[in-house]
C-alpha beads as a LAMMPS data file, in Angstrom:
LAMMPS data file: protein, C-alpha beads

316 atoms
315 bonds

1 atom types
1 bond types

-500.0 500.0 xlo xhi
-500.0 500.0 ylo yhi
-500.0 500.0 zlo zhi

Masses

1 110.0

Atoms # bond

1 1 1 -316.861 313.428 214.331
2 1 1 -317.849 316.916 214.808
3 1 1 -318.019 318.774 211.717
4 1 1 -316.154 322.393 212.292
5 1 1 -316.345 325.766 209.890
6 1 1 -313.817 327.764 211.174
7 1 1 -313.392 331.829 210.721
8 1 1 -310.587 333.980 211.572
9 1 1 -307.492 335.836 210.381
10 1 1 -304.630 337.226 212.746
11 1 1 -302.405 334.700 215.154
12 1 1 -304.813 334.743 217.835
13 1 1 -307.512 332.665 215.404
14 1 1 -304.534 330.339 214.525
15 1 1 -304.122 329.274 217.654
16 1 1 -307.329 328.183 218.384
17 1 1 -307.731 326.601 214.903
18 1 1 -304.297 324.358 216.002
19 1 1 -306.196 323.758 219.036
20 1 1 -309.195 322.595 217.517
21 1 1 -307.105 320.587 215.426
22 1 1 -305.062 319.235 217.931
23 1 1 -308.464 317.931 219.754
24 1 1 -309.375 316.284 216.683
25 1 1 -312.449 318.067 215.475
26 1 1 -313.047 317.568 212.003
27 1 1 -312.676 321.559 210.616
28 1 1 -313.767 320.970 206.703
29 1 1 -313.209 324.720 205.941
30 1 1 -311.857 327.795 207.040
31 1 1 -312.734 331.339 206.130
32 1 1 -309.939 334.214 206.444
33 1 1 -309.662 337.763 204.990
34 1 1 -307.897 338.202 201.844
35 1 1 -303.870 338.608 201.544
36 1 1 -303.173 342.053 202.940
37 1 1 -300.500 343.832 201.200
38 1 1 -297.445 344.786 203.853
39 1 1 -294.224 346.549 204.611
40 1 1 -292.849 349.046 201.390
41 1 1 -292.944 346.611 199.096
42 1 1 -296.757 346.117 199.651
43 1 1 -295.762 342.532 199.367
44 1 1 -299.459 340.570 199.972
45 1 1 -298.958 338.589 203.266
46 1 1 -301.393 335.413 203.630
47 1 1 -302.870 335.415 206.932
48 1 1 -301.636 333.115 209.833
49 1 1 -305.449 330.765 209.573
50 1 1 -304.494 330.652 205.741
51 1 1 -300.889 329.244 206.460
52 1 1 -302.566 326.567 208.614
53 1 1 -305.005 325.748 206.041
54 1 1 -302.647 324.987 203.435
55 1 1 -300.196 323.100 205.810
56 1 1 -303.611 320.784 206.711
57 1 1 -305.280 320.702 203.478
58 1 1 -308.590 322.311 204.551
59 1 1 -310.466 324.382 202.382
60 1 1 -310.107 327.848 202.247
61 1 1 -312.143 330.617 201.311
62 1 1 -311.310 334.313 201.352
63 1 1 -313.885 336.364 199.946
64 1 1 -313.136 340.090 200.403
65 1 1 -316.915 340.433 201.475
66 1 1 -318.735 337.498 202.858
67 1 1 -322.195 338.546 202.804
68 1 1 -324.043 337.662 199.501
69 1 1 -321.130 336.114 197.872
70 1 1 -321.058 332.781 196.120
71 1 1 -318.475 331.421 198.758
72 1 1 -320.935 332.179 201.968
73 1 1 -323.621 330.065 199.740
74 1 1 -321.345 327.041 199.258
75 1 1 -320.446 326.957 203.037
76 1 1 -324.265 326.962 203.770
77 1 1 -324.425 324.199 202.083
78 1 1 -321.601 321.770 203.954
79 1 1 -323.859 321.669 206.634
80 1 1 -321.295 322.170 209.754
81 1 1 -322.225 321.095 213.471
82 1 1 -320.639 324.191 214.908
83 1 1 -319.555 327.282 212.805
84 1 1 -316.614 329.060 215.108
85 1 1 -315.610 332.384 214.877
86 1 1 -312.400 334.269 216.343
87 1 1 -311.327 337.720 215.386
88 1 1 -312.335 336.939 211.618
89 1 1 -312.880 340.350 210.997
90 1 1 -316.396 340.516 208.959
91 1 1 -319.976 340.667 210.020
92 1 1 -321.577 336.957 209.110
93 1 1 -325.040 336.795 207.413
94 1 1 -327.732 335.529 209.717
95 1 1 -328.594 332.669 206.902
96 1 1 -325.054 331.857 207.518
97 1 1 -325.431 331.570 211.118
98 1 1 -328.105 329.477 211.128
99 1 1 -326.931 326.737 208.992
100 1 1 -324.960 325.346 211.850
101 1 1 -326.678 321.907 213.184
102 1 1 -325.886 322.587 216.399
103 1 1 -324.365 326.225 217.384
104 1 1 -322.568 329.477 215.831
105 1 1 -320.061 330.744 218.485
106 1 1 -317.565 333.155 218.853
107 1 1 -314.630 333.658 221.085
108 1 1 -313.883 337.003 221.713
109 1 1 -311.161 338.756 224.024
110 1 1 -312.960 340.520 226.149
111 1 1 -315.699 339.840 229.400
112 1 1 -318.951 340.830 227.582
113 1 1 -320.964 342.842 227.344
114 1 1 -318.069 344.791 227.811
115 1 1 -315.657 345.844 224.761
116 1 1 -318.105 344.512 222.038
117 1 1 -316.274 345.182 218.708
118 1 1 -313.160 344.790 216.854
119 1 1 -310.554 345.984 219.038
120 1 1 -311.532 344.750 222.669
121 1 1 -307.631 343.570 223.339
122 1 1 -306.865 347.221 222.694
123 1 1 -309.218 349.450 224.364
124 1 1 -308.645 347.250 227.863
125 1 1 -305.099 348.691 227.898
126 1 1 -306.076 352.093 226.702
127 1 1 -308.757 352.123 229.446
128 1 1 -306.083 350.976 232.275
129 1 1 -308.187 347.954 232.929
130 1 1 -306.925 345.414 235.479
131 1 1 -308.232 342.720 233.929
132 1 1 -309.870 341.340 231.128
133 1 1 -310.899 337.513 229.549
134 1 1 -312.396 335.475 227.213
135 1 1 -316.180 335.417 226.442
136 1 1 -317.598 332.138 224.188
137 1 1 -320.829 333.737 223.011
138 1 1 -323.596 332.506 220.769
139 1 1 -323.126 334.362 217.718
140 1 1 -326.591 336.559 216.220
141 1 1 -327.276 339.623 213.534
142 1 1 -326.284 342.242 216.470
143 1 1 -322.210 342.223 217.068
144 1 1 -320.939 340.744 219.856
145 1 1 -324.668 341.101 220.883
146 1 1 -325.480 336.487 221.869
147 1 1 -326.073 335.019 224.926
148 1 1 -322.975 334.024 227.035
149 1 1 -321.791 330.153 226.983
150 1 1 -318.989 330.768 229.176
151 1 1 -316.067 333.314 230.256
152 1 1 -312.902 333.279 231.877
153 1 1 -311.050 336.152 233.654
154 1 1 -307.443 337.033 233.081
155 1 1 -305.168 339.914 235.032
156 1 1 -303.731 342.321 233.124
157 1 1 -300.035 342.932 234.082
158 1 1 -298.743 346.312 234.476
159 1 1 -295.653 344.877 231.838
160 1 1 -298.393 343.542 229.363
161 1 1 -298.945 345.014 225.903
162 1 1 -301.231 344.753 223.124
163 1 1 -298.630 341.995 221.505
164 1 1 -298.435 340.071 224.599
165 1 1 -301.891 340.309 225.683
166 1 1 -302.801 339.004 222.643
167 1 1 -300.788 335.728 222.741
168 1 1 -302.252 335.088 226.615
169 1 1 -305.872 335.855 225.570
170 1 1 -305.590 333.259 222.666
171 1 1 -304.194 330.938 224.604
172 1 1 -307.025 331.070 227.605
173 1 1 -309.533 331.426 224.415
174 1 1 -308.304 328.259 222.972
175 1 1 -308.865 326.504 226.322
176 1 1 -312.094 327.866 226.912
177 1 1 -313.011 326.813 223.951
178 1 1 -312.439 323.493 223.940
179 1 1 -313.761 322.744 227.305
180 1 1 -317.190 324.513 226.488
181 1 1 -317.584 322.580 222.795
182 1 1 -318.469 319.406 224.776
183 1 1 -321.042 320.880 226.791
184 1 1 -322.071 322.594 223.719
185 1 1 -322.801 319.430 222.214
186 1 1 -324.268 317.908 224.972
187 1 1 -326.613 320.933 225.413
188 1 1 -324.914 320.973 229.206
189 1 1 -325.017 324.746 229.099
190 1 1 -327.565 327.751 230.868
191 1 1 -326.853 330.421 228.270
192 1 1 -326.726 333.988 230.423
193 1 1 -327.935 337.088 228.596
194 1 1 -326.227 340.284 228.314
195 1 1 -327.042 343.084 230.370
196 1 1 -327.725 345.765 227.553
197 1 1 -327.000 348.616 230.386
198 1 1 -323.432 347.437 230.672
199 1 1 -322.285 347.370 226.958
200 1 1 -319.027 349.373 226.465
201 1 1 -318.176 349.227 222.792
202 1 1 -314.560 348.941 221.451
203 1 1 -314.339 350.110 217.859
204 1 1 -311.270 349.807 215.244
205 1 1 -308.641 352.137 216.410
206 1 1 -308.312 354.824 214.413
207 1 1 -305.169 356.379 212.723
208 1 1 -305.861 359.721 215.163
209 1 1 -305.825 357.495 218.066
210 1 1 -302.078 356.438 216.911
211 1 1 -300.535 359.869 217.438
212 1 1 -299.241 360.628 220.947
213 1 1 -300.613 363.521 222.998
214 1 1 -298.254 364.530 225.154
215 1 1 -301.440 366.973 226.857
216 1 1 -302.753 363.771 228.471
217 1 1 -301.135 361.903 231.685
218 1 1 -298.003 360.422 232.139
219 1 1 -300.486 356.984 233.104
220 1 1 -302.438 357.676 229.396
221 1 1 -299.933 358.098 227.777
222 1 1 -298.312 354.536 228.735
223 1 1 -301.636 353.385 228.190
224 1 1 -301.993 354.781 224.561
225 1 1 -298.174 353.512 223.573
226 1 1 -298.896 349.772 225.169
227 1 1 -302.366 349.671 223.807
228 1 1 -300.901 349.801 220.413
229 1 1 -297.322 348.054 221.035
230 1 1 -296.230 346.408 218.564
231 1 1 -298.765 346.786 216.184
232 1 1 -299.719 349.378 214.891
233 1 1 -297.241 351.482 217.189
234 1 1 -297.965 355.297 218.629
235 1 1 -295.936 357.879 217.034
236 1 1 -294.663 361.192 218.126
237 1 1 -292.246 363.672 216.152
238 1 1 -288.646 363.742 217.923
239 1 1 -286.440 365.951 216.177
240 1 1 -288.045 366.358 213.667
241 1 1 -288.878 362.540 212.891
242 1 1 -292.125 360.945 212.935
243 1 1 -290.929 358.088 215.295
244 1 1 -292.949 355.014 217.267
245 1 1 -292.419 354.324 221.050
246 1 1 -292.913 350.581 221.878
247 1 1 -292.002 350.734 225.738
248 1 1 -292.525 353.133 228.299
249 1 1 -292.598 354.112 232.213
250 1 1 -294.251 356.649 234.536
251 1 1 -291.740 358.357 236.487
252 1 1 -292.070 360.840 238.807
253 1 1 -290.315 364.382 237.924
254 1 1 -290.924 367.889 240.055
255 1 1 -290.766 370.319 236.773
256 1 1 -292.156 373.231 235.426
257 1 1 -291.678 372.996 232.292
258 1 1 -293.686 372.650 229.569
259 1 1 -295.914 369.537 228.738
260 1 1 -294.118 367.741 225.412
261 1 1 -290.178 368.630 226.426
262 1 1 -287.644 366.837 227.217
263 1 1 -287.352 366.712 230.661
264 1 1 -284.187 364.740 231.285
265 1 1 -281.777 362.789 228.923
266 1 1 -278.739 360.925 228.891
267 1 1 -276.939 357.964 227.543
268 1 1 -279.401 355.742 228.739
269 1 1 -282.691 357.764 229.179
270 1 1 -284.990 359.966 227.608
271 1 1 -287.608 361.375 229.760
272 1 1 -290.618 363.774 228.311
273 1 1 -293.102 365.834 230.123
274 1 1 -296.958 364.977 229.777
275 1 1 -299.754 366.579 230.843
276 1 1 -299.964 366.252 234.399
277 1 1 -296.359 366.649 234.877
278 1 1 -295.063 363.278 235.348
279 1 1 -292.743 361.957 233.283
280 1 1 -293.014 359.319 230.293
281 1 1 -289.597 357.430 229.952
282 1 1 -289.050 356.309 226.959
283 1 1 -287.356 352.191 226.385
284 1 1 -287.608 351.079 223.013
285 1 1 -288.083 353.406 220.037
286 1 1 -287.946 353.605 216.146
287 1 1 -287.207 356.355 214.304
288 1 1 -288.334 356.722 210.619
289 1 1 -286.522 353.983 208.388
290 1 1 -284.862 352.249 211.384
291 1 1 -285.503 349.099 212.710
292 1 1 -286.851 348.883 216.567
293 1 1 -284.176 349.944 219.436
294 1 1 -283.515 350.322 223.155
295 1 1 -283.292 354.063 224.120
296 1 1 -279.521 353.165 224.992
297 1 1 -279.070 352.752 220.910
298 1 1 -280.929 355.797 220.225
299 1 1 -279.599 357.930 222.445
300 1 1 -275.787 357.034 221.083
301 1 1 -277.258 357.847 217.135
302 1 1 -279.832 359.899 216.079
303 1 1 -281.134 360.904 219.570
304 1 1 -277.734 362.850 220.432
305 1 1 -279.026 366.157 219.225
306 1 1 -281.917 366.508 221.568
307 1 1 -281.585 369.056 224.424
308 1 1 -282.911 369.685 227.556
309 1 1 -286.351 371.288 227.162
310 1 1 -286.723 370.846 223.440
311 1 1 -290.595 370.693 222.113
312 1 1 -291.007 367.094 220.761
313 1 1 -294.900 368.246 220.160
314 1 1 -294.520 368.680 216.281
315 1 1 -298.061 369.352 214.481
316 1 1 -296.368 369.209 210.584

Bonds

1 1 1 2
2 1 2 3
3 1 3 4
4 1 4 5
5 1 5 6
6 1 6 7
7 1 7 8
8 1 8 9
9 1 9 10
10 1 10 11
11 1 11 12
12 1 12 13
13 1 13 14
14 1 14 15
15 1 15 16
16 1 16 17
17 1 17 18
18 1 18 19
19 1 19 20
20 1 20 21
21 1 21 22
22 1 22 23
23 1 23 24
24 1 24 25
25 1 25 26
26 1 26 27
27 1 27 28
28 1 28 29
29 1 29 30
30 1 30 31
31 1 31 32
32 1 32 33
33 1 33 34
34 1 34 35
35 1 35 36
36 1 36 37
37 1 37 38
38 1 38 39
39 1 39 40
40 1 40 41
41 1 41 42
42 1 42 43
43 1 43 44
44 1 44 45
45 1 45 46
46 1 46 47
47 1 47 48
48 1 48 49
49 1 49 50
50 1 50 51
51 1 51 52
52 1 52 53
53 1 53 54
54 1 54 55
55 1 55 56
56 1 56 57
57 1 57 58
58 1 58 59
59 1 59 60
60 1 60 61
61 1 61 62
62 1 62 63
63 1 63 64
64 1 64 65
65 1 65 66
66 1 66 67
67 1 67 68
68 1 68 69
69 1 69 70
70 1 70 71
71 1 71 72
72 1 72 73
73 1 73 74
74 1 74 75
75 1 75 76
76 1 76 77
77 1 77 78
78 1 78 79
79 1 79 80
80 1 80 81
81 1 81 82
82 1 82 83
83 1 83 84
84 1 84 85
85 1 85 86
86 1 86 87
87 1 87 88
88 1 88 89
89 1 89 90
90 1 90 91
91 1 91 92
92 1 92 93
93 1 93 94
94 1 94 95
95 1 95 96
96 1 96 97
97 1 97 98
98 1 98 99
99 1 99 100
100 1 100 101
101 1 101 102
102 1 102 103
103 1 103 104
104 1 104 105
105 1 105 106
106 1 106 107
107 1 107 108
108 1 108 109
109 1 109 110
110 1 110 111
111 1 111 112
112 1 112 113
113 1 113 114
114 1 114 115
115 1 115 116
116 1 116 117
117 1 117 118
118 1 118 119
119 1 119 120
120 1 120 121
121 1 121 122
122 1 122 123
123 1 123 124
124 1 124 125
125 1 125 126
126 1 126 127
127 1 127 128
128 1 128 129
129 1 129 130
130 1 130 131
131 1 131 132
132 1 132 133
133 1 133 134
134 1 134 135
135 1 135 136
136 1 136 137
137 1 137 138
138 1 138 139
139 1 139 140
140 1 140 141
141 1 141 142
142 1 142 143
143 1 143 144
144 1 144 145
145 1 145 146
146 1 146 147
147 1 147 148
148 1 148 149
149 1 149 150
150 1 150 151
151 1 151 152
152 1 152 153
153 1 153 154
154 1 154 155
155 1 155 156
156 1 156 157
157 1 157 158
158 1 158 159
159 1 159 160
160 1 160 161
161 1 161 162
162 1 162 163
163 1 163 164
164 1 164 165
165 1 165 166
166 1 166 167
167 1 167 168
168 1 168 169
169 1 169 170
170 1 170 171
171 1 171 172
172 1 172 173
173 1 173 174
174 1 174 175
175 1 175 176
176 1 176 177
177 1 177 178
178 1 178 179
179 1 179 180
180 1 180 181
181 1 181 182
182 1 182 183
183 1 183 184
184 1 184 185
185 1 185 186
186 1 186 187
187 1 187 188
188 1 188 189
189 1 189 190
190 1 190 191
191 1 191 192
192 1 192 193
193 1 193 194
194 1 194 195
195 1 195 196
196 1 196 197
197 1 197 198
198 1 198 199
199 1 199 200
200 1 200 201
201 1 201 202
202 1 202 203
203 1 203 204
204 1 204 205
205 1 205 206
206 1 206 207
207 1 207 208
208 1 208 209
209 1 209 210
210 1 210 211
211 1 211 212
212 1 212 213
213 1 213 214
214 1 214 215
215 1 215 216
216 1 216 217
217 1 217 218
218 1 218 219
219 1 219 220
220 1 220 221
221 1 221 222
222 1 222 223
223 1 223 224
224 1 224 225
225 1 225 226
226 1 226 227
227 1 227 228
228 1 228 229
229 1 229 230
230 1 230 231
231 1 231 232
232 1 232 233
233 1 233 234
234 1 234 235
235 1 235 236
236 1 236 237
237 1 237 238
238 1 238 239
239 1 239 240
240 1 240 241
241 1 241 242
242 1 242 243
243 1 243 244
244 1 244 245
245 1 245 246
246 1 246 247
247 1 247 248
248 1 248 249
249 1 249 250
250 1 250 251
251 1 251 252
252 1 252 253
253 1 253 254
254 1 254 255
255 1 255 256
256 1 256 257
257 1 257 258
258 1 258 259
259 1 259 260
260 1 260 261
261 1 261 262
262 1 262 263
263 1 263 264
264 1 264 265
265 1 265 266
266 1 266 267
267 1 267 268
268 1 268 269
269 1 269 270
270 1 270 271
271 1 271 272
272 1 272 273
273 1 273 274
274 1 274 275
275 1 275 276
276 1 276 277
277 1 277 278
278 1 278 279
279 1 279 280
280 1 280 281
281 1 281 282
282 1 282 283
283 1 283 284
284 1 284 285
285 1 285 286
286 1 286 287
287 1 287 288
288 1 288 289
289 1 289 290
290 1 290 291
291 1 291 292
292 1 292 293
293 1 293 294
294 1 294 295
295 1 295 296
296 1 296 297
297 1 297 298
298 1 298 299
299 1 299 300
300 1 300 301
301 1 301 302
302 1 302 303
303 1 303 304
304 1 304 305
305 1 305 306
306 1 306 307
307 1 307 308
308 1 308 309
309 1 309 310
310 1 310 311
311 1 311 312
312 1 312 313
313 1 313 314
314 1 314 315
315 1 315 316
């Protein structure tokens, strides 16, 4: 039986762990980040690969830096066929790497060498992209940097966000995977390099990057709000309140008015100005404190004391 180290933390690792488990390869450890603190409570949350560790008794280690710790030396030492990464969030020591018998390979949401880095899932919907995939690579000291094993395309639809993108990707990861283990193993495989001239990198967003800027087009800024729907969520100030927008359309509007007002409202809408005068309607919201809502809600509460050309640009 093939002998599996497995790394990764959110739900897109767990469900190719399940699926590795479901196939019946024997995964004698997994490797997640520590229990992240959440919500106001900063209540530590174990991560979705630890849940599915403890439900199938595999060991787990979670050191809060892999390199040169005691735990990366003991996993060294179980002497796995294939060590498999997805989205574990750490860079892996090359000594690591190479105590695989047979391969260490990564599946990572994006068609490299595009999107190398930590956020590939987000940066295809920031960028407008029209599609996007799944890359198995072979995994070496430089990130996202190994040969191609395989790679399978996937549209991008014009409803999808980072939350649902996420769930499709680890689903056509998880296939992937499993079909190109067996050739793996059976050295069945021409490895393709990457072409170092088209490498587009995709770095951690950044807390900046969360803001809304209302100066940019209607198109970016449905890009920006979906890229980071539902987690982390873009924020704007309405009214006054820092508040997240989860859903969002392009509509067309023939204005003059400012960019960042309110162009249009009503019991059921909320429409603001961006920068190249189209419209972003708004869907679902939350204001500070409040849970998630459809426009419809808001605009019966707390959103009853916009107006009609109101600045919801707030710098404070």
């Amino acid at each position: 039986m093939t002998k599996v180290i497995f790394l990764g933390t959110p739900e897109f690792s767990a469900t190719v762990l399940r699926g590795l488990l479901k196939e019946g390869y024997d995964v004698i450890a997994a490797v997640t980040q520590p229990d992240k603190p959440v919500g106001r409570k900063q209540k530590l949350q174990k991560s979705p690969v630890k849940l599915i560790a403890e439900e199938e008794n595999i060991k787990l280690y979670q050191p809060a830096k892999l390199p040169g710790s005691p735990e990366v030396e003991e996993l060294k030492e179980l002497k796995a066929d294939l060590i498999i990464t997805a989205a574990y969030g750490q860079f892996l020591p090359t000594s690591f790497l190479n105590s695989a018998k047979v391969a260490a390979i990564n599946v990572h949401g994006s068609l490299l060498p595009k999107y190398r880095g930590g956020a590939p899932i987000q940066w295809s919907l920031l960028n407008g992209d029209k599609e996007t995939g799944i890359t198995i690579m072979y995994m070496v000291k430089g990130m996202d940097a190994g040969d191609i094993i395989s790679q399978e395309k996937l549209p991008i639809s014009k409803d999808d966000d980072n939350g649902s993108l996420f769930e499709k990707l680890a689903i056509v990861g998880r296939e992937l995977l499993l079909d190109t283990i067996p050739k793996i193993l059976s050295n069945d495989i021409t490895p393709i390099k990457q072409d170092p001239d088209k490498v587009v990198f995709s770095p951690n967003i950044s807390k900046e990057q969360e803001k809304i800027d209302f100066t940019k087009s209607a198109q970016q800024v449905f890009n920006q709000i979906r890229a980071l729907s539902p987690d982390p969520g873009a924020w704007t100030m309405l009214d006054g309140q820092r508040t997240k927008l989860y859903k969002t359309e392009v509509v067309d509007i023939d204005t003059d008015q400012d960019v960042g007002t309110v162009y249009d409202l009503g019991k059921k809408k909320l429409i603001i100005v961006a920068g190249d005068k189209n419209g972003v309607s708004i869907k679902k919201i939350q204001p500070a404190g409040k849970k998630e809502m459809d426009i419809a809600n808001y605009m019966n509460g707390l959103g009853k004391n916009l107006e009609k050309g109101q600045q919801v640009i707030n710098e404070k």
